[in-house]
C-alpha positions as CSV (number, residue, x, y, z in Angstrom):
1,X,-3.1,-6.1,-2.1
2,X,-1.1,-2.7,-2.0
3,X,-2.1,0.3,-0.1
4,X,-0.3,3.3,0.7
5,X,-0.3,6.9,-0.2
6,X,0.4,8.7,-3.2
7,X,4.1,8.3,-4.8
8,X,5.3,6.2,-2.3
9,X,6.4,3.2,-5.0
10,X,3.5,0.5,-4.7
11,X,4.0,0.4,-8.9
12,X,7.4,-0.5,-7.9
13,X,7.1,-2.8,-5.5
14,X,4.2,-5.3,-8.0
15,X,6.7,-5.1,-10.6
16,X,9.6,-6.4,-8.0
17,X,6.9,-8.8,-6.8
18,X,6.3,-10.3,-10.3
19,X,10.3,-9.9,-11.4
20,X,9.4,-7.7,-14.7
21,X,7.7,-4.2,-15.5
22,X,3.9,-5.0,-15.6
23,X,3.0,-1.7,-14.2
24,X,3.4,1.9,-15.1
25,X,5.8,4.0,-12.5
26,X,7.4,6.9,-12.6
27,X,9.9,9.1,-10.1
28,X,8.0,12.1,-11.3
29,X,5.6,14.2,-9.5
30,X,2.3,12.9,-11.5
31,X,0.0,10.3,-10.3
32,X,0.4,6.5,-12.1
33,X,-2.5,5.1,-10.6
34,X,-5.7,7.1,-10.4
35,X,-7.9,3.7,-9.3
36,X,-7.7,0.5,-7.6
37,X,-6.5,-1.8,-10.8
38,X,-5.8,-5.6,-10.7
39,X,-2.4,-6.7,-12.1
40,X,-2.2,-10.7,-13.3
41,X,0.9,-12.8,-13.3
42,X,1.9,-16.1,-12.8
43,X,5.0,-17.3,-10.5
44,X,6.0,-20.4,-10.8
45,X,3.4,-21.5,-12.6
46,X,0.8,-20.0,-9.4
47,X,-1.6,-17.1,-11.3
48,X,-2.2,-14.7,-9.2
49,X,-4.2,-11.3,-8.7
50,X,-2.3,-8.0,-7.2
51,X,-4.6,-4.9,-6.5
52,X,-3.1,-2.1,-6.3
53,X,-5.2,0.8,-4.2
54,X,-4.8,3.9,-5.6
55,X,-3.0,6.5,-3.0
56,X,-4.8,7.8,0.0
57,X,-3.4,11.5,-0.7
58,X,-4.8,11.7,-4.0
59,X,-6.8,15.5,-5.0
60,X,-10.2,14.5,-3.8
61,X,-13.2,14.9,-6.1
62,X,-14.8,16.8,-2.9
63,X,-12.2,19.1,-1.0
64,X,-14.4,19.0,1.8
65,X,-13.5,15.0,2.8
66,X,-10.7,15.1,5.0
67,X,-10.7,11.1,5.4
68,X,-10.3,8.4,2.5
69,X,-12.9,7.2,1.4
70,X,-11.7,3.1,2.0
71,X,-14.9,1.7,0.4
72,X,-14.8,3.6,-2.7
73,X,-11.0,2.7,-2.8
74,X,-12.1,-1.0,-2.2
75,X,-14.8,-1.1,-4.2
76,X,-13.6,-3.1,-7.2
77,X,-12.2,-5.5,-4.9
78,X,-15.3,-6.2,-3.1
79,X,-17.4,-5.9,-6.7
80,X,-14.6,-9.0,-8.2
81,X,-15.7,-11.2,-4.9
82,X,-11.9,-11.3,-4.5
83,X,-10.2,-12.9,-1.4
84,X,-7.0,-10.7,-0.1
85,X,-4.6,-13.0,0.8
86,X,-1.5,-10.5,2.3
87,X,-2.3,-7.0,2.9
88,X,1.7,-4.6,1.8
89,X,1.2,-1.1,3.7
90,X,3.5,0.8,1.5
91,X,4.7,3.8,3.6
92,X,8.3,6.2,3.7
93,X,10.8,6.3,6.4
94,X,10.7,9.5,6.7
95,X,7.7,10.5,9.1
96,X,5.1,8.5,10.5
97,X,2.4,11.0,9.4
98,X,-0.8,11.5,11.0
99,X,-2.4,10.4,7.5
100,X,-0.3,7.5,7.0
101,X,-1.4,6.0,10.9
102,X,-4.8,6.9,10.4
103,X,-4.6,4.8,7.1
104,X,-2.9,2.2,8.9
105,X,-5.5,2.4,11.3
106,X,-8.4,1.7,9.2
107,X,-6.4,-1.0,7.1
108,X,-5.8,-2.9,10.5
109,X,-9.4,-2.5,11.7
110,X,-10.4,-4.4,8.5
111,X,-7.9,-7.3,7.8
112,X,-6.4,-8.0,11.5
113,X,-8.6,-10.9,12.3
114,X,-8.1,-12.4,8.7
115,X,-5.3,-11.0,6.8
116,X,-1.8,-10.4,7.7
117,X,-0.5,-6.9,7.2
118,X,2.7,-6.4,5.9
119,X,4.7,-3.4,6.4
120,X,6.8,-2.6,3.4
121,X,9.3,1.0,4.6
122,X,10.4,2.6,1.4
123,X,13.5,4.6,0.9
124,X,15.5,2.9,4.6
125,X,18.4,3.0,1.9
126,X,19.7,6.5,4.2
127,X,19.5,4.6,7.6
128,X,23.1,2.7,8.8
129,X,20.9,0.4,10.6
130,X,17.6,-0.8,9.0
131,X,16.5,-3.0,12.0
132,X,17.3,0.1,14.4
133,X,14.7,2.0,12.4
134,X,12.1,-1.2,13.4
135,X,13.5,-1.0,16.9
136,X,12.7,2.3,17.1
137,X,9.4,2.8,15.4
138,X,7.7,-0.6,16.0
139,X,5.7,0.9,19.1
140,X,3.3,3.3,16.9
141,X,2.0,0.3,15.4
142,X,0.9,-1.6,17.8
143,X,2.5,-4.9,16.9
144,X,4.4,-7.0,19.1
């Protein structure tokens, strides 16, 4: 399962997964997924599921809900009776937003006991040293 916010490249990262274009992506400023969708494909002969969770930023039906709602977000997860095997927490380098830990948050709160969480730091391509950014940021995740 993918999570992250809006335009941060979870369509790219299911289509690097599977090794061809499956989903729809784009560099431009419009939204390519609008609601958690399944993606099939098969690797090495293994068929598997990929959800993809639509972005956390997204306009919000109701401008009055500051928070995500993660259950409507999960819902056709939990409606398909569908084990999560890995959870990929799609984020930027950039800034460790208040949104993006409080998504993070919630994620972690859900899966810790059962589901790894995988970190997956978009656009590191500007840093010298990609493991310094780790060294440096690792605390305000809690991991050890």
């Amino acid at each position: 399962m993918l999570v992250g916010e809006t335009g941060i490249g979870k369509n790219s990262v299911v289509n690097l997964i599977v090794g061809e274009d499956i989903t729809r992506d784009s560099p431009d400023a419009e939204v390519c997924t609008h609601r958690t969708t399944r993606y099939e494909a098969t690797m090495e002969s293994m068929k598997m599921h990929i959800w993809e969770g639509s972005g956390f930023d997204q306009p919000k039906k109701d401008p009055e809900k500051n928070a995500p709602d993660i259950e409507e977000k999960f819902r056709p997860i939990l409606e398909a009776k569908a084990s999560v095997n890995v959870v990929l927490f799609c984020m930027r380098v950039q800034k460790l937003t208040s949104m993006t830990m409080r998504i993070f948050e919630l994620i972690h709160g859900m899966f810790e006991k059962f589901t790894p969480i995988v970190l997956v730091i978009n656009r590191l391509e500007r840093e010298r040293d990609m493991v310094d950014w780790w060294r440096r940021n690792k605390s305000k995740f809690g991991t050890r």
